[in-house]
Chimera marker file (.cmm) of the C-alpha trace (Angstrom):
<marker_set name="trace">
<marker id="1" x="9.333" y="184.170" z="115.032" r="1" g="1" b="0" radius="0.5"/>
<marker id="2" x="11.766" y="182.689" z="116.846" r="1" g="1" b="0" radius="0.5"/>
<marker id="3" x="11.855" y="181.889" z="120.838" r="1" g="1" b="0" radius="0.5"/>
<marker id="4" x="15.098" y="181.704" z="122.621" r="1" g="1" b="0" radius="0.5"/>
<marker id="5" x="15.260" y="178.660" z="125.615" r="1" g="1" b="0" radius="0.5"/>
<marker id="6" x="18.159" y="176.935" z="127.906" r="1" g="1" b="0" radius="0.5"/>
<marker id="7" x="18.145" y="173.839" z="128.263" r="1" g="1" b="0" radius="0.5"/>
<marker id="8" x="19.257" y="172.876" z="132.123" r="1" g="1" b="0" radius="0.5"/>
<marker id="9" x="23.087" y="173.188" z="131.036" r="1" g="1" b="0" radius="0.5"/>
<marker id="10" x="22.836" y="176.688" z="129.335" r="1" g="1" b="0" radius="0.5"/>
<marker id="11" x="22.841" y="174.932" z="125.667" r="1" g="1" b="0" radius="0.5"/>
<marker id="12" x="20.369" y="177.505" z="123.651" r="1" g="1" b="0" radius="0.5"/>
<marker id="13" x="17.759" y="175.980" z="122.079" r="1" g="1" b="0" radius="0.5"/>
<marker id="14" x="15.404" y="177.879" z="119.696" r="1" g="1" b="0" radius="0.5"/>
<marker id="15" x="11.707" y="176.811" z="119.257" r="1" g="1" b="0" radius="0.5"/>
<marker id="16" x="9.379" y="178.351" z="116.619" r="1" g="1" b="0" radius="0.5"/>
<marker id="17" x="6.130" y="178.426" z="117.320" r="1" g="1" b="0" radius="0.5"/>
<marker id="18" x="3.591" y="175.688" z="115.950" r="1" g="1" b="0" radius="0.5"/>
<marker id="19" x="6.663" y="173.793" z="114.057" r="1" g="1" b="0" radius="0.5"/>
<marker id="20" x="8.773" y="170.880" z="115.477" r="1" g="1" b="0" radius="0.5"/>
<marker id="21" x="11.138" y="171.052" z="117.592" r="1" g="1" b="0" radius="0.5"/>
<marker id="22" x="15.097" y="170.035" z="117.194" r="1" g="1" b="0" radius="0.5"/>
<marker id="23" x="16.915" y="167.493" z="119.561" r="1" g="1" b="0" radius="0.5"/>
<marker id="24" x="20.215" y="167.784" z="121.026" r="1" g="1" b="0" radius="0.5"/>
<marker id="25" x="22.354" y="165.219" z="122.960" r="1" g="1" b="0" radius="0.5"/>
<marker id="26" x="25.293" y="165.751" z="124.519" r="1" g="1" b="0" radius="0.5"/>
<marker id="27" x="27.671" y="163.384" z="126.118" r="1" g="1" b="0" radius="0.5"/>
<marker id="28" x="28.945" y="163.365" z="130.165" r="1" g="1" b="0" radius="0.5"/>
<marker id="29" x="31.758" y="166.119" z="129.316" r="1" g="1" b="0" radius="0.5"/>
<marker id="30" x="28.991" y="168.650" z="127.669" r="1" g="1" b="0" radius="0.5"/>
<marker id="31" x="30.238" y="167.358" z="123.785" r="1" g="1" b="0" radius="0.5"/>
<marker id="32" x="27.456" y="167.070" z="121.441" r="1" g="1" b="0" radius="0.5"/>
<marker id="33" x="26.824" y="163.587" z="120.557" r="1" g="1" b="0" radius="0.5"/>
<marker id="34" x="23.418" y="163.870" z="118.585" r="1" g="1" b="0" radius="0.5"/>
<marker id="35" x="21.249" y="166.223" z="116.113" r="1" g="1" b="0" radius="0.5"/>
<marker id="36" x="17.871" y="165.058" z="115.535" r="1" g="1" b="0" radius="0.5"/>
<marker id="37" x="16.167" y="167.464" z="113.234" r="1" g="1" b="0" radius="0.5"/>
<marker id="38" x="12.351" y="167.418" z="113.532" r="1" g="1" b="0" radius="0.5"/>
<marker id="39" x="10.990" y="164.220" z="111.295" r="1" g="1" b="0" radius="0.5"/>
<marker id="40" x="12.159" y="164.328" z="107.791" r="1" g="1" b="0" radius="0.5"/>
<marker id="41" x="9.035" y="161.724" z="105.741" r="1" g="1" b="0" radius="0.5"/>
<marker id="42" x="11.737" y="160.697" z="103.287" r="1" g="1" b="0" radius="0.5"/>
<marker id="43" x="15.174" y="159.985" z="105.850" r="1" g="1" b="0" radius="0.5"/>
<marker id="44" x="14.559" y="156.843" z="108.083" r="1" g="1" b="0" radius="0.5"/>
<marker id="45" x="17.626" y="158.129" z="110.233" r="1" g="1" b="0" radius="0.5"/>
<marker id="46" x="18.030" y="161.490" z="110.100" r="1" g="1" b="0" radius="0.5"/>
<marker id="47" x="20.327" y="161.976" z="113.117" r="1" g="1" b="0" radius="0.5"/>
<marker id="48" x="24.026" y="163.340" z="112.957" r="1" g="1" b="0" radius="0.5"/>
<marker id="49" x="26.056" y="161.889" z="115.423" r="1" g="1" b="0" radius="0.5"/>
<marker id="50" x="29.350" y="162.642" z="116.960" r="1" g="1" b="0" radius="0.5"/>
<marker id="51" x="32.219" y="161.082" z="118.923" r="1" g="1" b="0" radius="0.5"/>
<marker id="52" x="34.888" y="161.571" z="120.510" r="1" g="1" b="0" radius="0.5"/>
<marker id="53" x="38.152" y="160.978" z="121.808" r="1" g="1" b="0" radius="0.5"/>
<marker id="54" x="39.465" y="160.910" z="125.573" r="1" g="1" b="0" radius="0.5"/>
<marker id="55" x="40.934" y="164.763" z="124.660" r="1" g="1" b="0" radius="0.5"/>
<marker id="56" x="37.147" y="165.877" z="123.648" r="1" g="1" b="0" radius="0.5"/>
<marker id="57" x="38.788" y="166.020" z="120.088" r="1" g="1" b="0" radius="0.5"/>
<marker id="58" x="35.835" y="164.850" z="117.104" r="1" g="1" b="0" radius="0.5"/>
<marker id="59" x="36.733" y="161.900" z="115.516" r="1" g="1" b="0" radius="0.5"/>
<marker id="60" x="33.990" y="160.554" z="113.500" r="1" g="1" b="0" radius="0.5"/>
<marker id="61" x="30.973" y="162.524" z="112.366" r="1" g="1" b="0" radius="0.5"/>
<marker id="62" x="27.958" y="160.193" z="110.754" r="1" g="1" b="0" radius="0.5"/>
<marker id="63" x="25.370" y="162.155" z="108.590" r="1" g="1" b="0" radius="0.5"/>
<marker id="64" x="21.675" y="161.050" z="107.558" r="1" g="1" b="0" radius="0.5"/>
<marker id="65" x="22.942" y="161.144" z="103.879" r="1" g="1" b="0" radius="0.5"/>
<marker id="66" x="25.394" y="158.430" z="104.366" r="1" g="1" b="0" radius="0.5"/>
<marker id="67" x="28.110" y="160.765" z="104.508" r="1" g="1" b="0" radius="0.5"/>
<marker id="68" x="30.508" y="160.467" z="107.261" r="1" g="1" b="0" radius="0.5"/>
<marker id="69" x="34.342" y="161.978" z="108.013" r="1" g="1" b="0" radius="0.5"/>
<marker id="70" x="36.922" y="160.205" z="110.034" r="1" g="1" b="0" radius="0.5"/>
<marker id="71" x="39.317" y="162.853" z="111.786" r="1" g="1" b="0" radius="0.5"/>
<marker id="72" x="42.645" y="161.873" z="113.197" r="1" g="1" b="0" radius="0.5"/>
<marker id="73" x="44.938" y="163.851" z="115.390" r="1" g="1" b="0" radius="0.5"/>
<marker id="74" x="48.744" y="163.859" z="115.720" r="1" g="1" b="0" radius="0.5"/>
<marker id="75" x="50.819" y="164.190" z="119.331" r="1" g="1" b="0" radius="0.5"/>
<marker id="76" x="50.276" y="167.587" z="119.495" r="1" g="1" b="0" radius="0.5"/>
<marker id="77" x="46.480" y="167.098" z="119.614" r="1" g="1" b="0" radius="0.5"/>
<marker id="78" x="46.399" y="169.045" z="115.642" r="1" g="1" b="0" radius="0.5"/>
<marker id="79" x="44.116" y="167.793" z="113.013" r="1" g="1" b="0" radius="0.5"/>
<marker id="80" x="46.323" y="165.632" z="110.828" r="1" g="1" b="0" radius="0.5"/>
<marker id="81" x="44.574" y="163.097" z="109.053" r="1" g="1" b="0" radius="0.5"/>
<marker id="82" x="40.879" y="163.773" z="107.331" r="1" g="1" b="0" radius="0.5"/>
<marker id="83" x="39.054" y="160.857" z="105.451" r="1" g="1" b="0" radius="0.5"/>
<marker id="84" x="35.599" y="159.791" z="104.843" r="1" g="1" b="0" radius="0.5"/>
<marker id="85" x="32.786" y="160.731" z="102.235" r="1" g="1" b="0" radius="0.5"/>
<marker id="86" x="30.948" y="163.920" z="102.713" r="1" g="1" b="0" radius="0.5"/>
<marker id="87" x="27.464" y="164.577" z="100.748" r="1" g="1" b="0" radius="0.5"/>
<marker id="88" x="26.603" y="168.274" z="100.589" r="1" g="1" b="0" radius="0.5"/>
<marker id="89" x="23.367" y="167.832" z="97.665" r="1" g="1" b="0" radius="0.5"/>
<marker id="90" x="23.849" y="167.715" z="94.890" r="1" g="1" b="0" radius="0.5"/>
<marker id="91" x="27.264" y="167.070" z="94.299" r="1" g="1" b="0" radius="0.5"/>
<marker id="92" x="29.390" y="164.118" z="96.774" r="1" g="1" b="0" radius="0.5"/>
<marker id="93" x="33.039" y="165.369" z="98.113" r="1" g="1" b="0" radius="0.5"/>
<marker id="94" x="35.302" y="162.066" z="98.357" r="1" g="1" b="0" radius="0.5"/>
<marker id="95" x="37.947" y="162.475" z="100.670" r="1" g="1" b="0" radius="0.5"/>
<marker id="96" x="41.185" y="160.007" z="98.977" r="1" g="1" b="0" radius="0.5"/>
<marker id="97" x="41.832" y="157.415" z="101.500" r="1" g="1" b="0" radius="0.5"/>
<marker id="98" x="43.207" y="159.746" z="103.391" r="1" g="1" b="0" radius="0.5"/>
<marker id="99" x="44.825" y="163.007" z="103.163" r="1" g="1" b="0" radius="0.5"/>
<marker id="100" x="47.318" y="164.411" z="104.945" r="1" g="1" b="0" radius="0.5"/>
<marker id="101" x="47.080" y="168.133" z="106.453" r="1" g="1" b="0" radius="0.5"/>
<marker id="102" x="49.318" y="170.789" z="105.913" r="1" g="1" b="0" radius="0.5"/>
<marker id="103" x="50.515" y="171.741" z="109.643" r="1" g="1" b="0" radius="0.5"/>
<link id1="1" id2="2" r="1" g="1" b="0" radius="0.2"/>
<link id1="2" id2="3" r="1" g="1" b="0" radius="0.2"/>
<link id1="3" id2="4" r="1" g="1" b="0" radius="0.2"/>
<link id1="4" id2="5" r="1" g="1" b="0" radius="0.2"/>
<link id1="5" id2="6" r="1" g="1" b="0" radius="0.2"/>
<link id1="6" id2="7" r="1" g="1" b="0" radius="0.2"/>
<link id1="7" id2="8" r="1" g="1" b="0" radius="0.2"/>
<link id1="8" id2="9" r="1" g="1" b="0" radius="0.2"/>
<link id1="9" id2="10" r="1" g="1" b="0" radius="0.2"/>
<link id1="10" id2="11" r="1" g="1" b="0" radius="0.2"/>
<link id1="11" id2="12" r="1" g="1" b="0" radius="0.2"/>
<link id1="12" id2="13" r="1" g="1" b="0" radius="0.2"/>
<link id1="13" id2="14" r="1" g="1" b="0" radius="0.2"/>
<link id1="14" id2="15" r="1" g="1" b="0" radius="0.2"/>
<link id1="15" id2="16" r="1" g="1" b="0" radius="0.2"/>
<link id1="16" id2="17" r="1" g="1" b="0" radius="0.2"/>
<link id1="17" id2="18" r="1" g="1" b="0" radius="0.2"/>
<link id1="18" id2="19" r="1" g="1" b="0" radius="0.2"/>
<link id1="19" id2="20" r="1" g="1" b="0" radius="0.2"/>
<link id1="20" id2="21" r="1" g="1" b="0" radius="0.2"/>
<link id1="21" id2="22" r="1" g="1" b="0" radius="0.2"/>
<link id1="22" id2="23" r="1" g="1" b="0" radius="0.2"/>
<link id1="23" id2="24" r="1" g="1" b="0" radius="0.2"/>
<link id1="24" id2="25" r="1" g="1" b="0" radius="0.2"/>
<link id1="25" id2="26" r="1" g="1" b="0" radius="0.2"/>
<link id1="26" id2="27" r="1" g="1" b="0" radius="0.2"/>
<link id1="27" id2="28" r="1" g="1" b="0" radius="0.2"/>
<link id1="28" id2="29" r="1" g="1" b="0" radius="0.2"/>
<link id1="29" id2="30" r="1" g="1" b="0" radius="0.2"/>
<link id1="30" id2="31" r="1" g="1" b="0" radius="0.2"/>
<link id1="31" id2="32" r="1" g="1" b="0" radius="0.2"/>
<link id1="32" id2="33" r="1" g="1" b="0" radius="0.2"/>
<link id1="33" id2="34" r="1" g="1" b="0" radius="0.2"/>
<link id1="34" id2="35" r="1" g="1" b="0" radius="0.2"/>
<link id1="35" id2="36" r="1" g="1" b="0" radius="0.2"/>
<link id1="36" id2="37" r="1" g="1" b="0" radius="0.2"/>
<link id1="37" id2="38" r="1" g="1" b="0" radius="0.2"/>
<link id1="38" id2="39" r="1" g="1" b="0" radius="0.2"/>
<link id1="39" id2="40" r="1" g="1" b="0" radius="0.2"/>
<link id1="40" id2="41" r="1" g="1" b="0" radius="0.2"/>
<link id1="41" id2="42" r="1" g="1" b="0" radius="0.2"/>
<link id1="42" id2="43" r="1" g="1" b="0" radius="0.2"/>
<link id1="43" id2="44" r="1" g="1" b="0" radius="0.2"/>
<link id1="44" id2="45" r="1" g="1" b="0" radius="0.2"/>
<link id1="45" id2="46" r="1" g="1" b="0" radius="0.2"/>
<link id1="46" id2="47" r="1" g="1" b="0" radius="0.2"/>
<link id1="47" id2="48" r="1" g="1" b="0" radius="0.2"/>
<link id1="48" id2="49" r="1" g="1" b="0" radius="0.2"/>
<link id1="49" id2="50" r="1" g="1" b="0" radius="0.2"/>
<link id1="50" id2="51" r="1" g="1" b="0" radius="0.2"/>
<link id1="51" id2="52" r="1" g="1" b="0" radius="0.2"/>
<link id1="52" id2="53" r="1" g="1" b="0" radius="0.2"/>
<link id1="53" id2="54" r="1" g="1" b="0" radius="0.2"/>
<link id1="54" id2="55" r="1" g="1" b="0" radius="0.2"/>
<link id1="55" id2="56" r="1" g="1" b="0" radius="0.2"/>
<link id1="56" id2="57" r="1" g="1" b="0" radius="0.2"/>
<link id1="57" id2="58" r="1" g="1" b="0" radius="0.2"/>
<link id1="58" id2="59" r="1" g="1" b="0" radius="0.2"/>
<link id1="59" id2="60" r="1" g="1" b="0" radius="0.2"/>
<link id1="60" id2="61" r="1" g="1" b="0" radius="0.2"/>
<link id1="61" id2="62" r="1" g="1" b="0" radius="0.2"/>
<link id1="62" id2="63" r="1" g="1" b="0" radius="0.2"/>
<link id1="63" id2="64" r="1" g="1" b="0" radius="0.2"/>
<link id1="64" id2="65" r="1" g="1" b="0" radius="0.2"/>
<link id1="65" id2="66" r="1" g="1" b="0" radius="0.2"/>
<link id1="66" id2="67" r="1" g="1" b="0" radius="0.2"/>
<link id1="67" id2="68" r="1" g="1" b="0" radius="0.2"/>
<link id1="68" id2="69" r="1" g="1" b="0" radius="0.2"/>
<link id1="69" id2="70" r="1" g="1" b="0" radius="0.2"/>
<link id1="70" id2="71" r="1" g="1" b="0" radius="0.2"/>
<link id1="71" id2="72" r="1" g="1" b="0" radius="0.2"/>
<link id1="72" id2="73" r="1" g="1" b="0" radius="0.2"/>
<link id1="73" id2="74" r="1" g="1" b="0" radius="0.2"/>
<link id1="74" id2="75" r="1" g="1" b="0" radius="0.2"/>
<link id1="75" id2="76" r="1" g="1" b="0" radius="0.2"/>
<link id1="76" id2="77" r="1" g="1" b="0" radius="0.2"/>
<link id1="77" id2="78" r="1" g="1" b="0" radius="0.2"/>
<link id1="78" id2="79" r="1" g="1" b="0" radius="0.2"/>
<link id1="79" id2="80" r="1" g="1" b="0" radius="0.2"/>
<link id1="80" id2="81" r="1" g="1" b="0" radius="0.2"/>
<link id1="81" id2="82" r="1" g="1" b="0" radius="0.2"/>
<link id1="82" id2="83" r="1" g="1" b="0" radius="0.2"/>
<link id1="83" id2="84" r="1" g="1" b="0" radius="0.2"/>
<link id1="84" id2="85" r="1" g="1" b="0" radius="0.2"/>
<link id1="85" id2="86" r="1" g="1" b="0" radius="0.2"/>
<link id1="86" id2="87" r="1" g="1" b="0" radius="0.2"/>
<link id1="87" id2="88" r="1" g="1" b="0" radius="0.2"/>
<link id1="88" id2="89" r="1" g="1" b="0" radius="0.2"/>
<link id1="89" id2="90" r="1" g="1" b="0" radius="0.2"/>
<link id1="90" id2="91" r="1" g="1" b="0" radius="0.2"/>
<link id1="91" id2="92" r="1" g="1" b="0" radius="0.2"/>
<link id1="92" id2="93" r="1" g="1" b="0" radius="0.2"/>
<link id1="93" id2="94" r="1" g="1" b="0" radius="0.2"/>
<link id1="94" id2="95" r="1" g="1" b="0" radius="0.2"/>
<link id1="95" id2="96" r="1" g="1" b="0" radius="0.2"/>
<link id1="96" id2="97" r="1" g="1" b="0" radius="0.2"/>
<link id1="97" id2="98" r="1" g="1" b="0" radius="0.2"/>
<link id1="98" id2="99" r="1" g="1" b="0" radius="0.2"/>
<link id1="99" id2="100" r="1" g="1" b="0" radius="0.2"/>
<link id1="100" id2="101" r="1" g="1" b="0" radius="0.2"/>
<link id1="101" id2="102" r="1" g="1" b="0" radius="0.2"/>
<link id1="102" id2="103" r="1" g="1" b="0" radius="0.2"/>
</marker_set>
């Protein structure tokens, strides 16, 4: 069972009862910057982080697997360009250098 909170911005935040809990950052503009899942014995890091650009558009995305994707935009603020290397166990997606988007 499951209990509902808000944290002091209105983010929801679910606890369970007698397990650890999950940690959220977020950055000055209210954009998630950080998922810590409870403590994982066999990651050393196992936060995903996120950034940013000055238009609040994701850029980068690191994962505790290693994994990571580099998002680029074009004028019109679209998603144009997606590279990086993305795990999703068991298999590993490889982006090519980079790949173009359809728009």
């Amino acid at each position: 069972m499951y209990r509902r909170l808000s944290d002091e911005n209105g983010h929801d935040l679910a606890e369970a009862p007698g397990r650890p809990a999950h940690s959220f950052s977020y950055t000055r503009v209210d954009l998630e910057s950080q998922y810590t899942p409870p403590v994982l014995t066999d990651v050393s890091m196992p936060e995903t982080t996120y950034d940013y650009s000055l238009d609040r558009e994701l850029e980068f995305e690191s994962r505790p697997d290693g994994g990571h994707i580099d998002l680029q935009y074009d004028s019109a603020t679209r998603l144009s360009r997606l590279s990086g290397v993305y795990r999703i166990s068991p298999s590993v997606v490889q982006f090519p250098d980079t790949r173009e988007l359809p728009l």
